[in-house]
ZASEFI-927966 format. One record per residue: residue in three letters; x, y, z of N, C-alpha, C, O, CB in turn. Coordinates in Angstrom, 2 decimals. Each point is the difference from the previous one (the first is absolute). Glycine has a CB too. Layout:
N
   residuo       n_u       n_v       n_w      ca_u      ca_v      ca_w       c_u       c_v       c_w       o_u       o_v       o_w      cb_u      cb_v      cb_w
       Ala         X         Y         Z         X         Y         Z         X         Y         Z         X         Y         Z         X         Y         Z
...
***
This chain:
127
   residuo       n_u       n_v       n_w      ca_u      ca_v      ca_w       c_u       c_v       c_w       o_u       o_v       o_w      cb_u      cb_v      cb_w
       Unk      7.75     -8.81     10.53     -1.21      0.43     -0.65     -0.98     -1.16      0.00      0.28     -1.17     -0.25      0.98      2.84     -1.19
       Unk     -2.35     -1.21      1.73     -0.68     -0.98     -0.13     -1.76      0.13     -0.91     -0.22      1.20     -0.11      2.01     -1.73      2.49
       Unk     -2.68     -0.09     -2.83     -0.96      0.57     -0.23     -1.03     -1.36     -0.69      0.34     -0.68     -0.97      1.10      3.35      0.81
       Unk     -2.59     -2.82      0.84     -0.68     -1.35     -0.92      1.14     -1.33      0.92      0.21     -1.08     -0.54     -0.91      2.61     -2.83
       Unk      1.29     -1.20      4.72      0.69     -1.31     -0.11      1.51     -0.08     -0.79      0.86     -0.84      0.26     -3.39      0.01     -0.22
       Unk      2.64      1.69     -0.86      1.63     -0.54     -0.83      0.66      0.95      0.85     -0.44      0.91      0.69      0.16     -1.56     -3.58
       Unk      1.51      0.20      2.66      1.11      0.36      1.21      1.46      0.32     -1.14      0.45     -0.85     -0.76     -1.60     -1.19      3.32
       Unk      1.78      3.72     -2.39      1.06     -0.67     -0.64      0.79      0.93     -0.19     -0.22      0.68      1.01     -0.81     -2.32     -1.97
       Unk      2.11      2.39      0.17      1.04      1.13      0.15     -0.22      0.78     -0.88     -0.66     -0.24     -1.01      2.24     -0.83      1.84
       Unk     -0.72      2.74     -0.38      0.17      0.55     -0.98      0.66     -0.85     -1.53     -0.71     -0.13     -1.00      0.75      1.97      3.10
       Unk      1.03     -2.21     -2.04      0.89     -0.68     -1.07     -1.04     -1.08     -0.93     -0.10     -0.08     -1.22      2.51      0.23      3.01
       Unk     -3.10     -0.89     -0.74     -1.00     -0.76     -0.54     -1.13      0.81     -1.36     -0.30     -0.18     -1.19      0.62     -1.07      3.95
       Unk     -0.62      2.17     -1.67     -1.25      0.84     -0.91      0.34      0.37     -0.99     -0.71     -0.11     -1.00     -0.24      0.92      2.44
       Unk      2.21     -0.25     -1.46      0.89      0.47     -1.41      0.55     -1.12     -0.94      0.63      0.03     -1.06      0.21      1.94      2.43
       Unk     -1.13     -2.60     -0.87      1.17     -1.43     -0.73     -1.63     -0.54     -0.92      0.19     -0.42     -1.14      2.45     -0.88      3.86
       Unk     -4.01      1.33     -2.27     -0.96     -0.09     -0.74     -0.54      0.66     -0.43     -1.11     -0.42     -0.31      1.09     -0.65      0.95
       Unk      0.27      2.39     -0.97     -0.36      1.03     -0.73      0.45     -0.27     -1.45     -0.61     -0.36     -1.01      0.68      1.85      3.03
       Unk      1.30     -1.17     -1.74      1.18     -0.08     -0.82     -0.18     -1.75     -0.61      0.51     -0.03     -1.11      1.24      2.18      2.79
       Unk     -2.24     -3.41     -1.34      0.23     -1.64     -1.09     -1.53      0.45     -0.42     -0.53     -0.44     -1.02      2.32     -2.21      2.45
       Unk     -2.40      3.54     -0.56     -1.22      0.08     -0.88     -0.20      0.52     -2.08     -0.53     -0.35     -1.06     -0.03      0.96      4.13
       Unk      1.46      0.44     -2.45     -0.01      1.22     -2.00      1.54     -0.47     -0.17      0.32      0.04     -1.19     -2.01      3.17      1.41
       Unk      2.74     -3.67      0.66      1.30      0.37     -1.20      0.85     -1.89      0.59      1.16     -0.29     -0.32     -0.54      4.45      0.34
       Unk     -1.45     -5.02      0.74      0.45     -0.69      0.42      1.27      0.06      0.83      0.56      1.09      0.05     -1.92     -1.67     -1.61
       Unk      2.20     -1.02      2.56      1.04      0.93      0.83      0.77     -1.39     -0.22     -0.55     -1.07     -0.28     -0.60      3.23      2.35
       Unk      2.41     -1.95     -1.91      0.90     -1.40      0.16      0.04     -0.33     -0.71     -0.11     -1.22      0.04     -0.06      0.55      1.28
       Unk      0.36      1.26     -2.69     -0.15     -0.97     -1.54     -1.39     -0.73     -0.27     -0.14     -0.94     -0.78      2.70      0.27      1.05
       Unk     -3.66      1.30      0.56     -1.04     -0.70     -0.53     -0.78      0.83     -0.79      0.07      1.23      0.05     -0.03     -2.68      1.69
       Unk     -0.93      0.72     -2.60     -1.02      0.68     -0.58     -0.98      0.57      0.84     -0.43     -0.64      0.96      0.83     -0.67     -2.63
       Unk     -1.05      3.15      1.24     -0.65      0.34      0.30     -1.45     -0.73      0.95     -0.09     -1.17     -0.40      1.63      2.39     -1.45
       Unk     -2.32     -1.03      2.59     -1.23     -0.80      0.37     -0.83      0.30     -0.60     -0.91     -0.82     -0.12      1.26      0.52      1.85
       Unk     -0.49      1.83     -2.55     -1.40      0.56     -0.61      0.59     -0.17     -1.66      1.15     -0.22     -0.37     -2.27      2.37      2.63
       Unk      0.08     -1.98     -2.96      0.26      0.17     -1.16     -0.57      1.66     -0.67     -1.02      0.67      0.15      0.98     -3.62     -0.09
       Unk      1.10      3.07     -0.71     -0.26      1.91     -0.50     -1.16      0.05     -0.20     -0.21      1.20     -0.11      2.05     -0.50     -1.15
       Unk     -3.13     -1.41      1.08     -1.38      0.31     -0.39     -0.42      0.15      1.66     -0.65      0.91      0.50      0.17     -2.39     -3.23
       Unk      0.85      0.75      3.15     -0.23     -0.47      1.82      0.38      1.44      0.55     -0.73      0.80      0.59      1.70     -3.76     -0.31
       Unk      0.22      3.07     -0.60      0.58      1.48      1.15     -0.68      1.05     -1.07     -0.45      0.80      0.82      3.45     -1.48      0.54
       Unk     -3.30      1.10     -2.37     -0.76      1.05     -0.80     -1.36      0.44      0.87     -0.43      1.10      0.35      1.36     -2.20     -2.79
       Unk     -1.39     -0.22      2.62     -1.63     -0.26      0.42      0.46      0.60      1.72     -0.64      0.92      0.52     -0.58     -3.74     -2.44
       Unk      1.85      2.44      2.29      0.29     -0.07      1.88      0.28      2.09     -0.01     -0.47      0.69      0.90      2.48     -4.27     -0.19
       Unk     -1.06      4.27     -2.06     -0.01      0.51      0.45     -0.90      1.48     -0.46      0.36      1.17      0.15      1.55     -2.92      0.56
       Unk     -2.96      1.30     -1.20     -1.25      0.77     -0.76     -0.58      0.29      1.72      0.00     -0.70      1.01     -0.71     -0.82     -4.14
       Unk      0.26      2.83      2.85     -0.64      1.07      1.18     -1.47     -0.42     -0.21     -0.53      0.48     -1.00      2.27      1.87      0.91
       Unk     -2.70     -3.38      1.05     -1.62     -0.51     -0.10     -0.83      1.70      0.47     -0.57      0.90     -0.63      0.96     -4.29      1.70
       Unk     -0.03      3.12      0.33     -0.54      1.37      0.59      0.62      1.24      0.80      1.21      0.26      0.06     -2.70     -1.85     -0.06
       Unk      0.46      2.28      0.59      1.19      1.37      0.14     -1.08      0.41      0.74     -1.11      0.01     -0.54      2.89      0.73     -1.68
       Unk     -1.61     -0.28      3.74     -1.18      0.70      0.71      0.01     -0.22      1.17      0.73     -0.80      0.59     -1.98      0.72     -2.15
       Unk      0.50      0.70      1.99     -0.42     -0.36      1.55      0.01     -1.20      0.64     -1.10     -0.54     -0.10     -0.10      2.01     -0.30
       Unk      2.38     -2.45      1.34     -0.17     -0.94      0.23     -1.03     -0.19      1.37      0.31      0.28      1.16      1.90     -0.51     -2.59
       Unk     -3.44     -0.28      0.99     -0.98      0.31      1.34      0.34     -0.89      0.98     -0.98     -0.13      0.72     -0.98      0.85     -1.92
       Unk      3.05     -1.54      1.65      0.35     -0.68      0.72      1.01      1.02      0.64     -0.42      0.49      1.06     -0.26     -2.74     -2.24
       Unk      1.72      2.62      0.84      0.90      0.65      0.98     -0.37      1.93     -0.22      0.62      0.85      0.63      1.65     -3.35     -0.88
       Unk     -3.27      2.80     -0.66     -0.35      1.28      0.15      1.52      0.68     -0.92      0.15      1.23     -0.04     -1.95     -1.49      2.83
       Unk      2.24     -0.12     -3.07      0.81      0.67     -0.86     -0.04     -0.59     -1.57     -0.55     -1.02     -0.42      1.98      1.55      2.62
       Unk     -0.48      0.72     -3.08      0.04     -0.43     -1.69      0.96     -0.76      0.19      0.95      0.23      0.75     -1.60      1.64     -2.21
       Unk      0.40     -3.39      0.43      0.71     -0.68      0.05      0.00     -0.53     -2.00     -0.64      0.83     -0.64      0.21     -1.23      3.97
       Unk      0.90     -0.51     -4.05     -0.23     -0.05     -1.64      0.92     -1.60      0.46      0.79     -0.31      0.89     -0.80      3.57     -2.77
       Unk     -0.63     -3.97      0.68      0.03     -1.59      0.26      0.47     -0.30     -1.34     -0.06      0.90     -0.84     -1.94     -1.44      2.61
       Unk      2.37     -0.37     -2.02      0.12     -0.72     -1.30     -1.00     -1.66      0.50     -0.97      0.02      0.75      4.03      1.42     -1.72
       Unk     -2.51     -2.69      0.33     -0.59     -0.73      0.63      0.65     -0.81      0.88      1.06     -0.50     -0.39     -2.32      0.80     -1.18
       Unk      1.00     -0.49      2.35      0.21     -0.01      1.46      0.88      0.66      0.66     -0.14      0.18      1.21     -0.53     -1.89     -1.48
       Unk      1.75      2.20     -0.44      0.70      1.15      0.85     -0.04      1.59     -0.50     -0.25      0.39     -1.14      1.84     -2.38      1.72
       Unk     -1.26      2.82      0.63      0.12      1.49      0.32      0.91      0.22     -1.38      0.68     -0.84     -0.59     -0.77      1.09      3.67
       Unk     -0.08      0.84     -3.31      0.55      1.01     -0.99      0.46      0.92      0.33     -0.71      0.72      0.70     -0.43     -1.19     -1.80
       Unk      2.12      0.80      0.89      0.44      1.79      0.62     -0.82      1.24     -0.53     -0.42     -0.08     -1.16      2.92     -0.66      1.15
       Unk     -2.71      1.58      0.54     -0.36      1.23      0.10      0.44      1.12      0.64      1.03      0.15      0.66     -2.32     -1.32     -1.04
       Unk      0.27      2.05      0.09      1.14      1.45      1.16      0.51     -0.33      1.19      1.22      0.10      0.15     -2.58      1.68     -0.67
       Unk      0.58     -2.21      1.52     -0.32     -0.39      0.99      0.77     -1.74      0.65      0.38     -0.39      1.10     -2.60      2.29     -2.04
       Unk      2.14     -2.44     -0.29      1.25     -0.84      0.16      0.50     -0.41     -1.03     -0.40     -0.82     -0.82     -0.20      0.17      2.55
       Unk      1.78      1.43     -1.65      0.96      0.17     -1.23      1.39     -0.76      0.21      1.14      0.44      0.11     -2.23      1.93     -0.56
       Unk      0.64     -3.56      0.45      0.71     -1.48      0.16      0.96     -0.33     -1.22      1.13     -0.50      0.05     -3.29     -0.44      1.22
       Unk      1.42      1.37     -2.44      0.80     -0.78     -1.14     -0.38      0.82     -1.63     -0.58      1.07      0.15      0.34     -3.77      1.50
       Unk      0.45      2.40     -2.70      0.11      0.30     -0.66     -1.55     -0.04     -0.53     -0.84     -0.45      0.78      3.39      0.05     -0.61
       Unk     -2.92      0.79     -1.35     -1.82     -0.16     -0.68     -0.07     -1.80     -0.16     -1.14     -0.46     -0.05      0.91      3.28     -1.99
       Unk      0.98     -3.46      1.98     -0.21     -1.86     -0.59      0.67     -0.57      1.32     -0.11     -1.21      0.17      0.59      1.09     -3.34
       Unk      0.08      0.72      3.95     -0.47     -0.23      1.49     -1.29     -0.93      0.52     -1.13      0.09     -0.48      2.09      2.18      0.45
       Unk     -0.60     -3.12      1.01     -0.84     -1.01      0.70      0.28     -0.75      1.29      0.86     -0.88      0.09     -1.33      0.72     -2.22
       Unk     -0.37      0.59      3.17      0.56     -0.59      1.39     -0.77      0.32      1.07     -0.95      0.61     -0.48      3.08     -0.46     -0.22
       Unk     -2.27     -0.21      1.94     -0.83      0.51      0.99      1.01      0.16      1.39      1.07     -0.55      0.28     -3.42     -0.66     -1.48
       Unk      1.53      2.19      1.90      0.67      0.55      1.43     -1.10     -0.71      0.91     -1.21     -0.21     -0.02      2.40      2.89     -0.64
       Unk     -0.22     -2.89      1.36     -0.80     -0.87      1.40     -0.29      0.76      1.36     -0.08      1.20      0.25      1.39     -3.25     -1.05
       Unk     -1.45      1.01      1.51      0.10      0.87      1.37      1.54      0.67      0.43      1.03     -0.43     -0.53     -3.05     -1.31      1.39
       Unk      2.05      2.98      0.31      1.26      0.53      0.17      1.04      0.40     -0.86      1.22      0.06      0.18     -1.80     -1.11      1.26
       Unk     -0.36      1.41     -2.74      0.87      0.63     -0.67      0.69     -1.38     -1.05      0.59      0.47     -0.98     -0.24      1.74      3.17
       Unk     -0.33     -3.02     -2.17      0.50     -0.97     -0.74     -0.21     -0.15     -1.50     -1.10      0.39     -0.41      0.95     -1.23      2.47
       Unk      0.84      0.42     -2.80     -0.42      0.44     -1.89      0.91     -0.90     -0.90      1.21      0.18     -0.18     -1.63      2.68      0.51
       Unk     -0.26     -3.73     -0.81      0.48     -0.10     -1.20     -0.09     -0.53     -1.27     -0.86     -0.84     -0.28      1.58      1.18      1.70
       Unk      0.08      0.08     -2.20     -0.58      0.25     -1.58      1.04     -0.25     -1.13      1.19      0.33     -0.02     -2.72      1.55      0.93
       Unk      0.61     -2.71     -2.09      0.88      0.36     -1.44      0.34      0.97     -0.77     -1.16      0.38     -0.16      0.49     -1.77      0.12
       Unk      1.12      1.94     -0.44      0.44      1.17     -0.75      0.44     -0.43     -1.56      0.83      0.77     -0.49     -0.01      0.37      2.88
       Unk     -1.22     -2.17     -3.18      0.15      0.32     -1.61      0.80      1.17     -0.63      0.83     -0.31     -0.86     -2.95     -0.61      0.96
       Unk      2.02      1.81      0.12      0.72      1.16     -0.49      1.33      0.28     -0.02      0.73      0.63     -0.76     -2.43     -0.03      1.31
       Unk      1.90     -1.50      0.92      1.35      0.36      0.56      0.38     -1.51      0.49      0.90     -0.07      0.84     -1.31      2.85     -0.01
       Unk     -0.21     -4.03     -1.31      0.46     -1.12     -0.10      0.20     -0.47      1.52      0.89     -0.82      0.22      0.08      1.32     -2.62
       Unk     -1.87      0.06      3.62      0.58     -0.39      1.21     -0.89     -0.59      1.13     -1.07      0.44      0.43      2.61      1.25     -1.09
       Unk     -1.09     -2.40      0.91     -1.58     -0.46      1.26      0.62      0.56      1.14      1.23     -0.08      0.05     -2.36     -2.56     -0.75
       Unk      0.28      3.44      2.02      0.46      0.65      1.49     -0.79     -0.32      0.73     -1.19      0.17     -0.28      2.11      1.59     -0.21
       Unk     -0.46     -2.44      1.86     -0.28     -0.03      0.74      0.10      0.54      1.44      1.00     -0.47      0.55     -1.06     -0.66     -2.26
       Unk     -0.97      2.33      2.85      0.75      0.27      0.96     -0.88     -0.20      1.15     -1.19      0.24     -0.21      2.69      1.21     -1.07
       Unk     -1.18     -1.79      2.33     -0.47     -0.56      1.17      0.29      0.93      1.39      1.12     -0.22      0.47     -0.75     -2.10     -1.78
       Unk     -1.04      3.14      1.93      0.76      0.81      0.96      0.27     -1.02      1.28     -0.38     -1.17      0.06     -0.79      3.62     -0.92
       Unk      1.76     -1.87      1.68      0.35     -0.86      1.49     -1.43      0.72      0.85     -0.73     -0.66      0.74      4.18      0.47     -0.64
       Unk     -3.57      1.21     -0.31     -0.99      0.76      0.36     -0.94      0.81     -0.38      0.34      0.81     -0.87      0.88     -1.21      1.70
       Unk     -2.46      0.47     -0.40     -1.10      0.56     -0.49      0.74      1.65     -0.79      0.55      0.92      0.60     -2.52     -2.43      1.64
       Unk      1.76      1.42     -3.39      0.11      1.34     -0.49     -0.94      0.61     -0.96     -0.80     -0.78     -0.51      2.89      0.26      0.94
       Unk     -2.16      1.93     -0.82     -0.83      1.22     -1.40      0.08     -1.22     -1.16      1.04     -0.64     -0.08      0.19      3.86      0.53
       Unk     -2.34     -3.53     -1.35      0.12     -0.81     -1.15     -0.35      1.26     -0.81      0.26      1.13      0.42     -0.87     -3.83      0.25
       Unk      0.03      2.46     -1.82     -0.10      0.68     -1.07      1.50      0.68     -0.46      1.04     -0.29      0.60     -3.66      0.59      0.12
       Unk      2.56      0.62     -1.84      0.91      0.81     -0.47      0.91      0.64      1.28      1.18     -0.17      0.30     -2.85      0.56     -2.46
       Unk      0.92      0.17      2.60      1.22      0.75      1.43      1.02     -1.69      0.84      1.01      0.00      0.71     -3.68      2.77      0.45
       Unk      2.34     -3.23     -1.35      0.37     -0.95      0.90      1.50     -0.86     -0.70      0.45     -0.02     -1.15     -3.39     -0.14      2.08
       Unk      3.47     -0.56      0.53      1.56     -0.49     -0.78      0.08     -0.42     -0.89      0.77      0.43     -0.86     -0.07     -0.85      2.14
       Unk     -1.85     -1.09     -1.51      0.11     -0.67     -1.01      0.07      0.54     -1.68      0.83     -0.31     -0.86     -1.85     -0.96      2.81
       Unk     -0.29      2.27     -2.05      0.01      0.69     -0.72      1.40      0.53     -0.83      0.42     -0.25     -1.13     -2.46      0.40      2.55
       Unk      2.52      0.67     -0.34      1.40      1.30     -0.41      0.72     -1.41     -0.31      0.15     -0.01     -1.22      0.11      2.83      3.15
       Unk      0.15     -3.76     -1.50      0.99     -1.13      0.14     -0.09     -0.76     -1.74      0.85     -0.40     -0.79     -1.35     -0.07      4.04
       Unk     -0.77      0.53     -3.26     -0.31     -0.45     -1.47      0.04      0.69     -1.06     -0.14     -0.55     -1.09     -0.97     -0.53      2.00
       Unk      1.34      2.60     -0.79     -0.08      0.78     -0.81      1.63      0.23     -0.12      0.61      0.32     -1.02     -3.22      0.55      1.49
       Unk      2.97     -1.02      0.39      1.96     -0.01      0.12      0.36     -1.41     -0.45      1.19      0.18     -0.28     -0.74      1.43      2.65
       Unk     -0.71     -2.88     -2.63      0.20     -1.07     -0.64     -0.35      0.25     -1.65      0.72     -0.26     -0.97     -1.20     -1.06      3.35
       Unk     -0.56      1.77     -2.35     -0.48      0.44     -1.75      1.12      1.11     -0.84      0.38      0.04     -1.17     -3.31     -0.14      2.06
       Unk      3.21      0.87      0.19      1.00      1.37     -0.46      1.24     -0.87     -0.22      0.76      0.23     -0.94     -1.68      2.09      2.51
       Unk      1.05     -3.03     -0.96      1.69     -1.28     -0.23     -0.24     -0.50     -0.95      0.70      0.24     -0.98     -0.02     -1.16      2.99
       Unk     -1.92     -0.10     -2.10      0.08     -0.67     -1.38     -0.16      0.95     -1.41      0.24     -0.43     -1.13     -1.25     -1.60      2.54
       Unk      0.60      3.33     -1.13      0.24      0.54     -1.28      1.43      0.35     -0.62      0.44     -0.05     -1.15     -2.58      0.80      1.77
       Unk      2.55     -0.46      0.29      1.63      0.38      0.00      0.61     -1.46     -0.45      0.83      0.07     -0.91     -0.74      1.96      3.13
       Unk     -0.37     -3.26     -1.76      0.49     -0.78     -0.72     -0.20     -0.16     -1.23      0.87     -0.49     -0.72     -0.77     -0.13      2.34
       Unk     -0.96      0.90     -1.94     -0.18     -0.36     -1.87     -0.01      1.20     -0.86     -0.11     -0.13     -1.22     -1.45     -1.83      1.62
***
């Protein structure tokens, strides 16, 4: 994955989702609960006149919606090129990261999507 120059993995993307809201390795969190509250408040909601589709933001990252139904409402993360995505989830305590080998459908219909929505259905069952 790449984007802006940074270079780096699925495991990666998830591994900073996740030290971001619940920290990883015995470390402390990176955000603080006022920090991830704020990250995961909905700014806007509408017409993104750049890619012509509805898209809803918090600040600086994507929010789920119908349309991409990534994560939970306190959900926070963005999809890249080829389908690529990933995001914190507060709700469900989890950072995801997924990276295709190949160009694939993003939004809700797409792997990443179903893949994340089948990781969320696990962690509920765990608790």
């Amino acid at each position: 994955m790449s984007a802006a120059g940074g270079v780096g993995s699925a495991e990666g993307l998830a591994r900073l989702y996740a030290a971001a809201i619940t920290g990883v390795d015995g470390g402390d969190p990176l955000l603080t609960p006022e920090t991830i509250s704020a990250m995961s408040q909905e700014q806007v909601w509408g017409l993104d006149r750049l890619s012509g589709l509805v898209n809803a933001f918090a600040v600086v990252f994507m929010k789920p919606h119908v349309s991409r139904n990534f994560g939970s409402h306190r959900a926070f993360g963005h999809e890249g090129a080829n389908a690529a995505l990933g995001f914190a989830d507060p709700a469900y305590g989890l950072g995801f990261g997924y990276i295709p080998q190949r160009a694939e459908d993003g939004r809700t219909q797409g792997k990443a999507h179903r893949l994340a929505a089948e990781v969320r259905r696990a962690a509920s069952a765990l608790s």
